[in-house]
C-alpha positions in Angstrom: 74.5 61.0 33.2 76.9 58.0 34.0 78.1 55.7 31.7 81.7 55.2 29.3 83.6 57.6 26.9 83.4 55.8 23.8 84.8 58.3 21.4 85.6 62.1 20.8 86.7 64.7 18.6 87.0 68.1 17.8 84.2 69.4 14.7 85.9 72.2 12.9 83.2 73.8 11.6 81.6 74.6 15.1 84.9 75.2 17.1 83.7 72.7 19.2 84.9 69.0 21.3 82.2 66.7 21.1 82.2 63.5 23.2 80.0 60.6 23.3 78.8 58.7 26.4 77.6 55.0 26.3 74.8 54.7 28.7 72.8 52.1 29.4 69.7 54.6 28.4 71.2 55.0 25.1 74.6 56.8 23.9 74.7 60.4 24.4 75.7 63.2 22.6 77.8 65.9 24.2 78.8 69.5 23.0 81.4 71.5 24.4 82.3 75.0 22.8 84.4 76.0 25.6 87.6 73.8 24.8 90.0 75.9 23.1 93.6 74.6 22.3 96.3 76.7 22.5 100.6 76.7 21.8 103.3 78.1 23.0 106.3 80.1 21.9 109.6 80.0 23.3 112.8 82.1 22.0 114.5 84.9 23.0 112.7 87.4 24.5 113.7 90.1 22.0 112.6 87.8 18.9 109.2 87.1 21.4 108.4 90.6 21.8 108.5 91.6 18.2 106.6 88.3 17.4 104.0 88.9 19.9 103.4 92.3 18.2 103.0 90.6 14.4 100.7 87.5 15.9 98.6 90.5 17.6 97.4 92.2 14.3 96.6 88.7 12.8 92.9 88.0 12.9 93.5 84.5 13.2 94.7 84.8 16.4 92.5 85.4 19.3 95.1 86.5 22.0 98.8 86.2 22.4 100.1 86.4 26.2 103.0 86.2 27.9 103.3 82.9 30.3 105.6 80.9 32.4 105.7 77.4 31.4 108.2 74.8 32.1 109.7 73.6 28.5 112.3 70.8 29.3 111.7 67.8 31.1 115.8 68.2 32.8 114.8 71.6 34.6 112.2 72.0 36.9 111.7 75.4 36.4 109.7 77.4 34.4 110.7 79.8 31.5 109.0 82.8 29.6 107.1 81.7 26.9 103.9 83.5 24.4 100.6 81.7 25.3 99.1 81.9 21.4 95.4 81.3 21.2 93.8 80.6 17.7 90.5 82.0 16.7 89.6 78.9 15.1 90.4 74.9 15.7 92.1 74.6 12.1 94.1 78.1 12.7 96.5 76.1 14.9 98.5 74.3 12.6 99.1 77.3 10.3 100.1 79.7 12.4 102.7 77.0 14.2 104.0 76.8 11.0 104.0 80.6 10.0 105.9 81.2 13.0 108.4 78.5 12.4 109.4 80.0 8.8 109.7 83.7 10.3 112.3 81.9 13.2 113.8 80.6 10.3 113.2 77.2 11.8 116.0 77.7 14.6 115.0 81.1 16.6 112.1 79.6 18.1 110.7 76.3 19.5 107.3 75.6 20.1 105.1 73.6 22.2 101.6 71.4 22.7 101.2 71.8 18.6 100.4 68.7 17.5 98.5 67.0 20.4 95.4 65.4 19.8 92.4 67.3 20.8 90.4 65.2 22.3 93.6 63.9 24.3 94.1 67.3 25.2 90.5 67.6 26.0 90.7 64.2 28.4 94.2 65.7 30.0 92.5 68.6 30.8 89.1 67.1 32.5 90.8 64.4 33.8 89.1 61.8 32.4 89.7 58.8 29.7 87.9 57.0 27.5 86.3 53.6 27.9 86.1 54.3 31.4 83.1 54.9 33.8 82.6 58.9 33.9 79.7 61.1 35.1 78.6 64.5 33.4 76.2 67.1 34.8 77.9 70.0 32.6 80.9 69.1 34.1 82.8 66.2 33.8 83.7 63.3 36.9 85.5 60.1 36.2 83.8 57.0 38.4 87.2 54.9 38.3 90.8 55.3 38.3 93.5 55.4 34.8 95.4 52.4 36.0 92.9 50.4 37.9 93.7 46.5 37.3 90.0 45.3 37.5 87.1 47.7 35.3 84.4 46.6 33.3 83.8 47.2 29.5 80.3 48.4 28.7 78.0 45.4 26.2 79.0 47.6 23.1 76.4 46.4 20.3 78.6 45.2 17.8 78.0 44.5 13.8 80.0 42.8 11.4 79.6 44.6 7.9 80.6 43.2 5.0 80.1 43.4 0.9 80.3 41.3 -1.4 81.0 42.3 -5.3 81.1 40.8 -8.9 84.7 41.1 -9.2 85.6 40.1 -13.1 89.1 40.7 -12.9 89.1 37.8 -10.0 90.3 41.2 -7.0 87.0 43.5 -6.2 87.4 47.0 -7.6 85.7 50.5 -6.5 83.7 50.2 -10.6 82.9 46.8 -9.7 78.7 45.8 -9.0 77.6 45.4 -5.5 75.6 42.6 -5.0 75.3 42.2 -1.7 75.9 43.6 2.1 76.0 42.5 5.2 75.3 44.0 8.8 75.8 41.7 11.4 73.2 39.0 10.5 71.0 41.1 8.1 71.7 40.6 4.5 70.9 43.5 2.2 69.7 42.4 -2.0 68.5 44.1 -5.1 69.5 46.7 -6.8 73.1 48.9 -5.6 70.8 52.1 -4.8 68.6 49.9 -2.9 71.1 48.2 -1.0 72.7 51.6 0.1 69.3 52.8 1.2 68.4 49.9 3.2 71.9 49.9 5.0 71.3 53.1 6.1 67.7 52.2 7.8 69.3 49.2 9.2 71.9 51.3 11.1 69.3 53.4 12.3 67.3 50.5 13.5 70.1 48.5 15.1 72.0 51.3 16.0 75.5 49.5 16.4 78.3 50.6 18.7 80.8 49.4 16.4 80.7 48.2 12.7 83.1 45.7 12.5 85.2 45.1 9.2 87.7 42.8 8.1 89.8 45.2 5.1 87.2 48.3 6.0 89.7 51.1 5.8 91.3 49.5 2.6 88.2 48.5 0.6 84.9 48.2 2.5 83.8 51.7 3.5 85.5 53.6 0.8 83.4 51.6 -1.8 80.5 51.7 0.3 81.0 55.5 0.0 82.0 55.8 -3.8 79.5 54.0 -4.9 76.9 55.8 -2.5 78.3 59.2 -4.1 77.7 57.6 -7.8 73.6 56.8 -6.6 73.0 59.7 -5.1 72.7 58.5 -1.3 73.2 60.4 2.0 74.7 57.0 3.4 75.2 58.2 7.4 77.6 55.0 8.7 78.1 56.7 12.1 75.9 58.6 14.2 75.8 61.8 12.3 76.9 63.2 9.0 80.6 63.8 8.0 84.0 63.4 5.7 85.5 60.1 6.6 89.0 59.8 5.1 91.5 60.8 7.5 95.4 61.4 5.8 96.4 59.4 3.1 97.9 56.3 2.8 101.4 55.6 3.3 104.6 52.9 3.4 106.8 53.0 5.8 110.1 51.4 7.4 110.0 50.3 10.8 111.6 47.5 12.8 113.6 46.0 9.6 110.5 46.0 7.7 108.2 48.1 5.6 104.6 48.8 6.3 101.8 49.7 4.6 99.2 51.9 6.5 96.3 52.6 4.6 93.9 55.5 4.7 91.8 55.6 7.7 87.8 55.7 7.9 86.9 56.8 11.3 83.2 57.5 12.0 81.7 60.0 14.2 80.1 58.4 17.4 79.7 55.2 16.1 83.3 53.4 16.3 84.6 52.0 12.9 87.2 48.4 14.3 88.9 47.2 11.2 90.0 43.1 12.2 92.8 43.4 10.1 94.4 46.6 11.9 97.5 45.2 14.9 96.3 45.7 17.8 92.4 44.2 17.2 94.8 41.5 14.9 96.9 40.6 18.1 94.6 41.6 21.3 91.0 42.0 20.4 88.3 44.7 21.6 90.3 44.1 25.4 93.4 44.7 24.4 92.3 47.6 22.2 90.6 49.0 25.6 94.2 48.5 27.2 96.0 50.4 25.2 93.6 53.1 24.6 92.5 53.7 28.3 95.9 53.8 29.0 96.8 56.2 26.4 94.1 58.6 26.5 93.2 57.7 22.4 89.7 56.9 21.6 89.1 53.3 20.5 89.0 54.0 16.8 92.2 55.8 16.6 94.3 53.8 18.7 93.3 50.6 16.8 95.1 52.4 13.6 98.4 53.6 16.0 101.3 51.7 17.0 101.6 50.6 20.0 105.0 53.0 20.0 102.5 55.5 19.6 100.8 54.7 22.7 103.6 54.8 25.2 104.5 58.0 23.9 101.3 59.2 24.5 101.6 57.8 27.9 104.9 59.7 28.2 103.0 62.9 27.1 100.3 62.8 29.9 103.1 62.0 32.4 104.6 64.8 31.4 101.5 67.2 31.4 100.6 65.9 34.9 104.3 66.9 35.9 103.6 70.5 34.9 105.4 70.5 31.5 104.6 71.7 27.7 105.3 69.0 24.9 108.0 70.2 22.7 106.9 69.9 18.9 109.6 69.0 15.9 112.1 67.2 18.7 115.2 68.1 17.7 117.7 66.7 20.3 121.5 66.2 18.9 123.5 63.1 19.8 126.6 64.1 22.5 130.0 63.9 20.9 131.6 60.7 21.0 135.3 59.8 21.0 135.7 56.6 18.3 137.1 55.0 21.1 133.6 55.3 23.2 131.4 54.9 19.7 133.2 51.2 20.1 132.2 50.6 23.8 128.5 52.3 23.7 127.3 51.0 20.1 126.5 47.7 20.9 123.2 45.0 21.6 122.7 42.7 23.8 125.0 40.1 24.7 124.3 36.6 22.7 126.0 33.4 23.8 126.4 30.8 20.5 123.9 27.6 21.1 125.0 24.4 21.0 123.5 22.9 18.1 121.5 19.1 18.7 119.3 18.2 20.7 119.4 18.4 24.5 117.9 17.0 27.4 116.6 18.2 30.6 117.8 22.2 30.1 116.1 25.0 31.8 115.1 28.2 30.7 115.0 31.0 32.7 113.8 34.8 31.1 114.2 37.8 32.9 110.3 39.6 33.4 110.7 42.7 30.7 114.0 43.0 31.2 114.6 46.3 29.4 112.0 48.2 30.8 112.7 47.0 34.4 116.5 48.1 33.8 114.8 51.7 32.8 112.7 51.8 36.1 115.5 50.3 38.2 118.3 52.7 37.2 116.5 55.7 36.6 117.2 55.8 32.3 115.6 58.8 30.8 116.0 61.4 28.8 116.7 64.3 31.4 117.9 61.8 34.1 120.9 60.9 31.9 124.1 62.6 32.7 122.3 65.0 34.8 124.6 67.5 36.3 123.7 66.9 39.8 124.8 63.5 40.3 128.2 63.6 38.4 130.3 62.3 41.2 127.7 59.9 42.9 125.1 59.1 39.7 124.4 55.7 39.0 127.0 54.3 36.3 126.0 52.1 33.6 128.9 49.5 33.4 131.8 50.2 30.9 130.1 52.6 29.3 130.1 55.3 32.1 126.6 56.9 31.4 125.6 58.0 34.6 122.0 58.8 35.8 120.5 60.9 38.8 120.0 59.7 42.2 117.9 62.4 43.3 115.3 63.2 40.7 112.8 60.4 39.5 112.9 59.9 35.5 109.5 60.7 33.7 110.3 57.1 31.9 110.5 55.1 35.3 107.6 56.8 36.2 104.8 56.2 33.3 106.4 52.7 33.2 105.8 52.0 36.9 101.8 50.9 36.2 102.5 49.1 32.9 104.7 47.2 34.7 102.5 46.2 37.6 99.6 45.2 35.4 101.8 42.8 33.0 102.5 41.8 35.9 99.1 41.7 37.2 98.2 40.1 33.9 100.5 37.5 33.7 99.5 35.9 36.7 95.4 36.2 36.3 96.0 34.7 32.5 97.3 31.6 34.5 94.0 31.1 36.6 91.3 29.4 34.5 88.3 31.3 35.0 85.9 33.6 33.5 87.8 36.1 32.5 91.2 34.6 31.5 90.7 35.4 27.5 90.0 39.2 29.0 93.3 38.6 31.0 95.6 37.5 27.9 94.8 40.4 25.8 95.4 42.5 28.5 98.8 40.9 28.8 99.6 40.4 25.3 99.6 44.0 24.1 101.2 45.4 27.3 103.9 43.0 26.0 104.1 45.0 22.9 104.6 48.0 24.5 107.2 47.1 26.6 108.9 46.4 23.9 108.6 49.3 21.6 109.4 51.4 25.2 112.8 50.4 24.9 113.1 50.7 21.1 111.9 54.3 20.9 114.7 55.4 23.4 116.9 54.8 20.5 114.4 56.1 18.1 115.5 59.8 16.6 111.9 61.0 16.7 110.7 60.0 19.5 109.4 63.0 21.9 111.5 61.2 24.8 114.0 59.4 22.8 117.9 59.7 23.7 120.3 57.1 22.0 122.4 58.0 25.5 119.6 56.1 27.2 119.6 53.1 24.7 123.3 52.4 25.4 122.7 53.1 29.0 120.1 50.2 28.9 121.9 47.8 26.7 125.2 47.8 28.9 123.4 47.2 32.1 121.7 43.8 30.2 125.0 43.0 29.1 126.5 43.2 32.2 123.0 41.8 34.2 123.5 38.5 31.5 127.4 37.8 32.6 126.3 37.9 36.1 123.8 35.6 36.2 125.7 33.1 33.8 128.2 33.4 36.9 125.9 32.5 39.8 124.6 29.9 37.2 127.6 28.1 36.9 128.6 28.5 40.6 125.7 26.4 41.2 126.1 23.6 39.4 124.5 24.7 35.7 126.3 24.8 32.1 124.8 28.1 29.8 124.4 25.9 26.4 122.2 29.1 25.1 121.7 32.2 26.2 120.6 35.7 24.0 119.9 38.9 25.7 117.1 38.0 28.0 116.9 34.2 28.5 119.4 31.7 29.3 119.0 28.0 28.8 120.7 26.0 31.8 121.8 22.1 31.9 121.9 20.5 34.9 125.5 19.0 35.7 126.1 16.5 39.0 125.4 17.9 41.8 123.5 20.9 40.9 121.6 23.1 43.2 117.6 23.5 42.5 116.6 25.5 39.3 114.3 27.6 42.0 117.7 28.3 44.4 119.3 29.2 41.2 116.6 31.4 39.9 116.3 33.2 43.8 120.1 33.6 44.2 120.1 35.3 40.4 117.3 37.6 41.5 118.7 38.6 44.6 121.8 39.5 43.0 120.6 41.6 40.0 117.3 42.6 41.9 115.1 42.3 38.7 112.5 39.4 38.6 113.2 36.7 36.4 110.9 34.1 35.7 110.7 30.0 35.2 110.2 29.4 31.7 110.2 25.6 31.7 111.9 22.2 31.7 112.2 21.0 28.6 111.9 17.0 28.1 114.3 18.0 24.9 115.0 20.8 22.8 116.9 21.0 19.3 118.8 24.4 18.7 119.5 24.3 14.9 121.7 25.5 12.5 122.5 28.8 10.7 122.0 26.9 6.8 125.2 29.0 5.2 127.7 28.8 8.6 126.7 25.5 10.3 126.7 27.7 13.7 124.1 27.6 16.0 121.1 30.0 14.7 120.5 32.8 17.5 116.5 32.3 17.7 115.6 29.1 15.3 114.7 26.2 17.8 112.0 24.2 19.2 111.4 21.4 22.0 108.8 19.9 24.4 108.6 21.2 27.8 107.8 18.9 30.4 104.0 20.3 30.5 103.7 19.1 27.1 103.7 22.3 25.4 105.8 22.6 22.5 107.6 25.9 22.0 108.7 26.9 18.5 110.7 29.8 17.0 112.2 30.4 14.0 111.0 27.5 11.8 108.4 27.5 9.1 105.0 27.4 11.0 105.4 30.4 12.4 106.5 32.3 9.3 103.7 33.8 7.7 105.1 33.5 4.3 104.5 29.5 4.4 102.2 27.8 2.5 100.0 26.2 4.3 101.2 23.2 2.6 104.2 23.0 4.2 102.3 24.4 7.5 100.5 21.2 7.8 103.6 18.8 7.1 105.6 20.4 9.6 103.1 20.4 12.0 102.4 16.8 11.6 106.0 15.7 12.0 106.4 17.8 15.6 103.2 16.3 16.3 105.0 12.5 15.6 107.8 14.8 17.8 105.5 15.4 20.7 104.9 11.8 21.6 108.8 11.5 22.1 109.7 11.7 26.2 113.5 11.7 25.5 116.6 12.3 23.3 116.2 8.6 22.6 112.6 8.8 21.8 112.9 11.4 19.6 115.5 9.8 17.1 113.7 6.8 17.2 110.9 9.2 16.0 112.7 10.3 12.9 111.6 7.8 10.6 107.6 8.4 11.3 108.1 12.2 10.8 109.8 11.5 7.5 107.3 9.0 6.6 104.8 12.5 7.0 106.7 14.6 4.7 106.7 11.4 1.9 102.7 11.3 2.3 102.6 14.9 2.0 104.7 14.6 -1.1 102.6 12.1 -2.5 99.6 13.9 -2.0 101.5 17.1 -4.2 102.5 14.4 -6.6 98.8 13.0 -6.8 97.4 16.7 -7.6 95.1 16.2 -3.8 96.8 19.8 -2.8 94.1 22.1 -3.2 95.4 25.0 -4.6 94.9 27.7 -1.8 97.1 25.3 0.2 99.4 26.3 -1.9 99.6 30.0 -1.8 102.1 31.7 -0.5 102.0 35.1 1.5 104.7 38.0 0.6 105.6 41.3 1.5 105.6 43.6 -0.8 108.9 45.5 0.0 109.3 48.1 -3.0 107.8 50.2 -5.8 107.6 47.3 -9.1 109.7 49.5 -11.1 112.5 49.1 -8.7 112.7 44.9 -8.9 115.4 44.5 -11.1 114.8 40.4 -11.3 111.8 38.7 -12.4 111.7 37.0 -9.1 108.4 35.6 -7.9 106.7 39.0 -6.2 107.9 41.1 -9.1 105.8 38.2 -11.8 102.7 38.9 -9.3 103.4 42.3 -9.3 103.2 42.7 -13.0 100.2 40.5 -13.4 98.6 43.1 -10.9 99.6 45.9 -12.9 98.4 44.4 -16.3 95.1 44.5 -14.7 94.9 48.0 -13.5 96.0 47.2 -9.9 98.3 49.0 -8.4 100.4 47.4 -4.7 102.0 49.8 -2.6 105.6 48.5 0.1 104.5 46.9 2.9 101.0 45.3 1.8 100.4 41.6 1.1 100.4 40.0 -2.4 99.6 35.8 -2.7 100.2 33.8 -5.2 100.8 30.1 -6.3 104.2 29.1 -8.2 103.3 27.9 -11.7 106.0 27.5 -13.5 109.7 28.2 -12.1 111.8 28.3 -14.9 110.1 30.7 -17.6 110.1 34.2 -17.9 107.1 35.2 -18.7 105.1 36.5 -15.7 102.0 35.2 -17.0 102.8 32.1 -16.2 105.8 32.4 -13.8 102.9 32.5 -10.9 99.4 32.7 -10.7 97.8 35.5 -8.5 95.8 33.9 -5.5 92.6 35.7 -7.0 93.3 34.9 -10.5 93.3 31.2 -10.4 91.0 29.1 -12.2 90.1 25.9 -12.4 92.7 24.1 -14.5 95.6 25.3 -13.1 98.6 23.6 -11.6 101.3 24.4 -9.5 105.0 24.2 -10.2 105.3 20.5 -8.6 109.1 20.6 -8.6 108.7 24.0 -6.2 107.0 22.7 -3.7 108.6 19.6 -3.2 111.7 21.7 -2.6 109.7 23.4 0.2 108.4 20.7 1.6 112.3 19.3 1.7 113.3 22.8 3.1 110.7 22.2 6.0 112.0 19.1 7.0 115.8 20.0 6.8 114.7 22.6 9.2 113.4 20.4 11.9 116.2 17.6 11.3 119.5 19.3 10.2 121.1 18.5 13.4 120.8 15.1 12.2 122.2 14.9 8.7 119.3 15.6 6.8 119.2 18.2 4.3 117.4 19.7 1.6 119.0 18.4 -1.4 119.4 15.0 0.3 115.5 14.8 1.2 114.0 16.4 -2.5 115.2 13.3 -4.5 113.6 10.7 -1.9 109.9 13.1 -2.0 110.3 13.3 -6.1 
């Protein structure tokens, strides 16, 4: 059989990896009872010995050897360890954690615990999934992990969707179901009938993925509650099992908190919620990226980070290099002076923007500059102070990390393809052509895994984390950044901007060409750095409480037309969409400006867009789910000391029998600003009714907000614009 991995997993009951193969014949089923995971113990060997004798007379193990194994990524050689091998799949876990209570929880460390099976199982055939891959009893992969070019197989894929009496305005698991959809087959009558007929549909169409939009928070678990109340075997994927995978959980990451709910994975059959990142930000393509990459099926990648993904990466590296993955990291920070805290705990190096608008300025970025600084000077974990290159390592600037000159990094070397193919990527995305959409997925969520591979060296957790390594990286951009502002001014450029990876450049008399300036800067710092633009002109704008220039809040027209925004209300996601389409309609009176000149001329027009829009609020034309705003949900209700506007939503959830965990998404219209009662304070987006009105007053002062944004270099601001719009 040839054809592509499309999923796998290990089934408990049968001690057994199953795998499915997409052929074009029909997807295939394949067994295999021979796969059995095992861990390892490391310790002293006293403390082994009488351990190997205790795990012996347990009958949930199956045999305990003695091995050689190498443990730590900064030796190359191999220790002693005990090679434990459970009798059962679901014996693993326990005994890991049996024997971590009887080392009291420091004697001992142990390895390749919680690794996914089935990545185990791809590590240890060599093969990965959505990639071409014979089987004949054994298996043979058709293409290589980091080719740049492969083909996706046509996956048959269904929307499904449901759509329920809902009362209390939000759909709840009691709720009737009156309809559902699968992909352009809608399902009537009665809910057992419905159930029953979804499950003859998927046996007719046979789908290679259900798509959902909220599946994992709503869809499928009420799909299944409410087959469980009827009495129906509903089967969504290709055979019978339990669906929910962990629980659901908020979390802090990145300076904000996130809401991951529980999972609904099906078994051969893969279950793509739209509403999940990486399908959110990349598509199916960028979904294959990541997982192919990885070594995570499809289904399980989509509900990952892409942090998760490079340090999966980092975990096949390492199992290619020979070594065992450490489980419960525990890595201590090297003592630091004060005096060294102060040189080593910083960021990147920001200069202040002008504020106003400018003319003619370049941008330069450098290509994934943090990641190419980890390649290029050998940052990792074990290469990091190594002891063999103490007198001739390479030294990160004023910091004095050193790192090895003789031994390759496992970092630099799992980042070596991702590099290539943004590369790659970036390029082909440029090129109109068939497959440039296929191209800019590709690219876009390799983007996001460069980045989270230089925020999880400073991650605790991280299995390859080291804050050493984060400092190294930060002090060779600092010290890359004053460089090339050097050369840049040598040649005839002022730096009017410039914040850890980009500078912005204007031209003086007498400059030297932007691509002489860009070559000279590359050759010196021998990292790639790329063209951003020309800007016709560009408006850096104000921090609202200091006056200063804000470090990422601008926008301008480059010279081929495009406008490039940050920071400002359209691409916030808490904006109503309002106030979306009156900003937009002032930068698109913006866009028609060629010059400085131009654009104040312009002013007048775009304010004559925020009156109209005013007018229309005044006028009661604003449909109300223009007006809904999108918020974060960033703590328990009972902590919300103020009845602010998420707390009044909150609450009017609550009275309902809803309850909103940190990190998901409440929306709302503002009904009345001044009371305190949270009836009426706001309305809940699906609790509106006909008759209500928004809070006019509120609005207007967004609408001003929006435009003080755009035009605060000028004079204008909020309060000054609200009276002329009331």
């Amino acid at each position: 059989m040839e054809g592509w991995i499309i999923d796998a997993y290990a089934d408990y009951q049968r001690d057994s990896l199953v795998t499915w193969l997409w052929t074009p014949g029909g997807v295939r089923r394949i067994e295999d009872p021979a796969y059995r995971p095992r861990f390892y113990i490391h310790g002293g060997r006293g403390d082994l010995e009488i351990m190997k004798r205790r795990l012996g007379r347990l009958d949930r193990v199956e045999e305990v050897e003695w091995a050689s194994k190498k443990i730590d990524i900064r030796s190359t050689e191999p220790v002693p360890v005990l090679d434990v091998l459970p009798r059962h799949y679901r014996d693993l876990h326990p005994l890991a954690e049996l024997v971590n209570r009887e080392g009291q929880f420091h004697d001992f460390r142990l390895y390749d615990v919680d690794l996914r099976h089935n990545q185990r199982y791809f590590l240890q055939h060599d093969i990965f999934p959505l990639s071409r891959t014979a089987y004949n009893g054994t298996w043979k992969r058709l293409e290589e992990p980091f080719a740049l070019e492969y083909e996706l197989p046509p996956l048959n894929t269904q929307a499904l969707d449901v759509q329920v009496d809902a009362p209390e305005g939000l759909p709840r698991y009691e709720d009737r179901l009156r309809t559902a959809r699968l992909g352009e087959t809608v399902l009537e009558g009665s809910e057992e009938a419905i159930l029953e007929d979804l499950n003859q549909t998927l046996r007719e169409e046979d789908p290679d993925i259900l798509l959902t939009v909220n599946g994992d928070p709503f869809v499928l678990p009420y799909l299944l509650q409410k087959a469980e109340s009827h009495g129906v075997d509903l089967v969504l994927g290709r055979e019978r099992q339990r669906f929910r995978h962990g629980e659901g959980k908020s979390y802090f990451t990145y300076g904000k908190i996130v809401y991951k709910p529980t999972q609904y994975l099906l078994r051969g059959r893969l279950h793509l919620d739209a509403n999940h990142f990486a399908h959110r930000e990349s598509g199916l393509h960028g979904l294959a990226e990541m997982s192919r990459l990885a070594r995570l099926v499809p289904q399980e990648m989509l509900r990952l980070t892409p942090g998760t993904a490079i340090t999966a990466m980092q975990v096949n590296e390492a199992h290619w290099q020979g070594y065992v993955v450490l489980w419960k990291k525990n890595l201590p920070e090297v003592f630091k002076t004060a005096e060294s805290l102060v040189l080593c705990d910083r960021g990147g190096f920001i200069l202040e923007p002008q504020v106003g608008i400018h003319e003619g300025i370049v941008e330069v970025d450098y290509a994934s500059l943090y990641p190419q600084i980890m390649r290029t000077y050998n940052i990792s974990p074990e290469t990091i102070f190594c002891p063999c290159c103490k007198e001739d390592g390479m030294v990160a600037p004023a910091i004095g990390h050193h790192t090895c000159v003789r031994r390759r990094g496992l970092i630099p070397v799992y980042l070596d393809p991702v590099l290539e193919r943004k590369k790659y990527y970036k390029q082909k995305k440029k090129e109109a052509g068939p497959n440039q959409a296929v191209y800019e997925a590709r690219d876009c969520i390799l983007k996001w895994m460069l980045v989270t591979s230089f925020g999880y060296m400073g991650y605790s957790n991280a299995r390859y984390g080291r804050i050493e390594c984060h400092e190294a990286i930060n002090a060779y951009a600092r010290e890359l950044l004053v460089r090339s502002v050097h050369i840049a001014e040598a040649h005839g450029y002022e730096v009017i901007h410039g914040i850890v990876d980009s500078l912005w450049l204007r031209p003086l008399p007498g400059h030297a060409s932007v691509e002489e300036v860009v070559q000279r800067i590359q050759d010196d710092i021998g990292l790639p750095l790329d063209l951003e633009g020309v800007y016709r002109w560009v408006i850096f704008l104000p921090c609202k409480t200091t006056g200063v220039g804000a470090l990422n809040r601008y926008y301008g027209l480059l010279e081929d037309g495009e406008m490039k925004l940050r920071g400002i209300e359209v691409r916030r996601h808490d904006t109503p969409p309002f106030v979306v389409q009156a900003q937009t309609g002032m930068l698109e009176v913006f866009r028609q400006a060629q010059n400085a000149r131009e654009f104040q001329d312009a002013i007048p027009a775009a304010l004559q867009v925020l009156r109209e829009a005013a007018g229309n609020l005044r006028k009661g034309r604003v449909p109300l789910e223009d007006l809904v705003i999108s918020k974060v949900v960033t703590k328990p209700l009972e902590d919300y000391v103020v009845l602010n506007y998420t707390a009044a939503a909150l609450r009017q959830l609550k009275a309902r029998g809803f309850k909103t965990e940190p990190g998901e998404y409440i929306r709302y219209v503002i009904t009345d600003r001044r009371t305190r009662d949270y009836r009426r304070k706001v309305k809940f987006a699906a609790f509106l009714q006909e008759g209500d009105t928004p809070d006019e007053w509120e609005y207007l002062r967004l609408l001003a907000r929006s435009g003080e944004t755009l035009l605060a270099p000028f004079g204008y601001t909020e309060e000054g614009l609200l009276p002329e719009l009331s």
